[in-house]
C-alpha positions as MATLAB code, in Angstrom:
seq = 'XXXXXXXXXXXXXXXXXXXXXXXXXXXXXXXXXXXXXXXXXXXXXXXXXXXXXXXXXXXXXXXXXXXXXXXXXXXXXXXXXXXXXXXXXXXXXXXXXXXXXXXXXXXXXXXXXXXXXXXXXXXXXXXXXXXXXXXXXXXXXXXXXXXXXXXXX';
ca = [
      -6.991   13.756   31.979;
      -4.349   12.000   33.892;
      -2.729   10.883   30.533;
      -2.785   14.436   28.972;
      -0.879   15.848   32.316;
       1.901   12.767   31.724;
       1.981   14.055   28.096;
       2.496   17.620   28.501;
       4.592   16.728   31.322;
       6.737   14.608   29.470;
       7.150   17.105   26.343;
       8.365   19.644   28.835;
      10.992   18.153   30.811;
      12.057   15.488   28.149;
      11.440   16.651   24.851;
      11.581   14.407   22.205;
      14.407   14.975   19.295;
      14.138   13.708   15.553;
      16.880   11.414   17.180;
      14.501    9.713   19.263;
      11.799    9.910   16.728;
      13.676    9.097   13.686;
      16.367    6.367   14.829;
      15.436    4.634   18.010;
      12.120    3.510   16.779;
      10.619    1.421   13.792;
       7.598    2.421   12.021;
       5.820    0.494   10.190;
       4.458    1.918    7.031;
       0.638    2.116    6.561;
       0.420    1.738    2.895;
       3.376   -0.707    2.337;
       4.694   -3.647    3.674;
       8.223   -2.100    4.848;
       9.411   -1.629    8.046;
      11.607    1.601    8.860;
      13.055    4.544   11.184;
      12.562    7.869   10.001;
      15.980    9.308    9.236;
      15.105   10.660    6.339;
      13.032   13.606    8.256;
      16.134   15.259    9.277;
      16.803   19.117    7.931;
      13.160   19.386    7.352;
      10.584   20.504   10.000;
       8.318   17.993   10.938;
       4.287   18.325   11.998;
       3.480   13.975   12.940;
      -0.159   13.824   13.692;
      -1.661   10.792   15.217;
      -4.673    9.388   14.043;
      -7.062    6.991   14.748;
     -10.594    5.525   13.017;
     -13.540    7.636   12.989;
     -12.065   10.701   14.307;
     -13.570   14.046   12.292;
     -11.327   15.885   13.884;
      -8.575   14.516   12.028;
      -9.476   14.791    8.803;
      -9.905   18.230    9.277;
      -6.549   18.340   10.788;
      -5.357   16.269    7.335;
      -6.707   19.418    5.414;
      -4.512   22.164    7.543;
      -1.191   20.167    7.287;
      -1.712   19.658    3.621;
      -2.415   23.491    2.827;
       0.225   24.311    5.598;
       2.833   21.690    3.265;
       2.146   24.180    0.485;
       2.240   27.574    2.250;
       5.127   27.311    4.352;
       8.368   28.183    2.550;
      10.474   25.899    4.524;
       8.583   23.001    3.193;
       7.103   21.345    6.236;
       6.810   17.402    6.249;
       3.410   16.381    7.830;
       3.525   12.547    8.430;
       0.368   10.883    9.699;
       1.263    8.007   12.857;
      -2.215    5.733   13.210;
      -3.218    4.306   16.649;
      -5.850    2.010   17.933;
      -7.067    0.180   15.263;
      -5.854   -2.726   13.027;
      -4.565   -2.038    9.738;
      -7.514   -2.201    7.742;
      -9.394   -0.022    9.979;
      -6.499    2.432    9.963;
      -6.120    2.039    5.919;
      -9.469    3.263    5.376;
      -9.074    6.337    7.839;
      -6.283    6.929    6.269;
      -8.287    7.226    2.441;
     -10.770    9.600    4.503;
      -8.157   11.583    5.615;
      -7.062   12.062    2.108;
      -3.615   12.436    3.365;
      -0.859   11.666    0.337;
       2.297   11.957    2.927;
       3.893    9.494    4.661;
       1.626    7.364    6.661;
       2.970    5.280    9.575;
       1.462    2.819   12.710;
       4.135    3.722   15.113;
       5.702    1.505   17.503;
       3.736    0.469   20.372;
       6.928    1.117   22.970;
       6.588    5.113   21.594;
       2.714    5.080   22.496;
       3.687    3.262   25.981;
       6.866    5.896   26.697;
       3.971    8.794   25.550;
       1.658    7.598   28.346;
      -0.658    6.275   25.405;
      -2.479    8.514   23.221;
      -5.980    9.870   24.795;
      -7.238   11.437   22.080;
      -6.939   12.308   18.248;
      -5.866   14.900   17.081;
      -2.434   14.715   18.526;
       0.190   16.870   16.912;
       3.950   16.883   17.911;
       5.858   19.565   15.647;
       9.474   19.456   15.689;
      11.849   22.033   13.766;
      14.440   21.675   10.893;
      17.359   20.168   13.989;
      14.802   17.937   15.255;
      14.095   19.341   18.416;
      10.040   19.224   19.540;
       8.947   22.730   18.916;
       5.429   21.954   20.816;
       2.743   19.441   21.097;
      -0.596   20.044   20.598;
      -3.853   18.097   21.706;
      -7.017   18.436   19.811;
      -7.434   20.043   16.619;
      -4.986   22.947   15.797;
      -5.458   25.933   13.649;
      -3.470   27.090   10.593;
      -2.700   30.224   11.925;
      -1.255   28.540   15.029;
       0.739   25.883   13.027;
       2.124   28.755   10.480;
       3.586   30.474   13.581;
       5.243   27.810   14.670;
       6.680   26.258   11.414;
       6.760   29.220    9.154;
       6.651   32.123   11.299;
       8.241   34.107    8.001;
       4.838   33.614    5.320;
];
């Protein structure tokens, strides 16, 4: 409980920018060998949902940001960040979540700066400039996500 006031905390008086998220940290990518930032994500708004092994709730998370990726007019990017577990443990979570975006363990100074991740489901959604639009803890409705990415469908 603790960590979720630190979160929520944090995402109010520091939010976090595509800046932050896409340039001062490396992610490396679940499905390849490659190392990267995510630079590419700018102009685009942005739902990152961490993940971890056996979590239900995220694969039916998986399921809202892929029909939300082909309702929203804007286009929204969902990218999937997996936390505690090793690779192969988060490989095959990510095949359950049936997820074909980018897939990503992030850095482990990100989770430490976050005050660690609690719980899965988390989703951070930042806009088109970058700028965190709100974070969400637990599994998140469509409706919910629509008015905050795509407020115009």
């Amino acid at each position: 409980m603790l960590r979720l006031a630190c979160l929520i905390i944090m995402l109010c008086v520091a939010p976090l920018s595509a800046a932050q998220l896409t340039v001062d940290y490396q992610f490396k990518d679940l499905r390849g060998q490659t190392t990267s930032n995510l630079a590419h994500l700018h102009g685009k708004p942005v739902a990152m949902m961490f993940f971890e092994p056996e979590c239900p709730w995220c694969i039916k998370q998986a399921k809202v940001l892929k029909k939300l990726h082909q309702e929203c007019e804007q286009q929204v990017h969902p990218v999937a960040l997996g936390v505690n577990g090793d690779n192969v443990r988060l490989k095959r979570a990510l095949f359950r979540l049936n997820f074909p975006f980018e897939a990503y363990r992030p850095p482990s100074n990100l989770v430490q700066e976050m005050g660690g991740i609690p719980a899965t489901p988390i989703l951070l959604l930042l806009d088109e400039h970058g700028v965190l639009i709100k974070g969400y803890r637990g599994y998140t409705s469509m409706d919910e996500l629509k008015a905050q990415l795509c407020p115009t469908v």
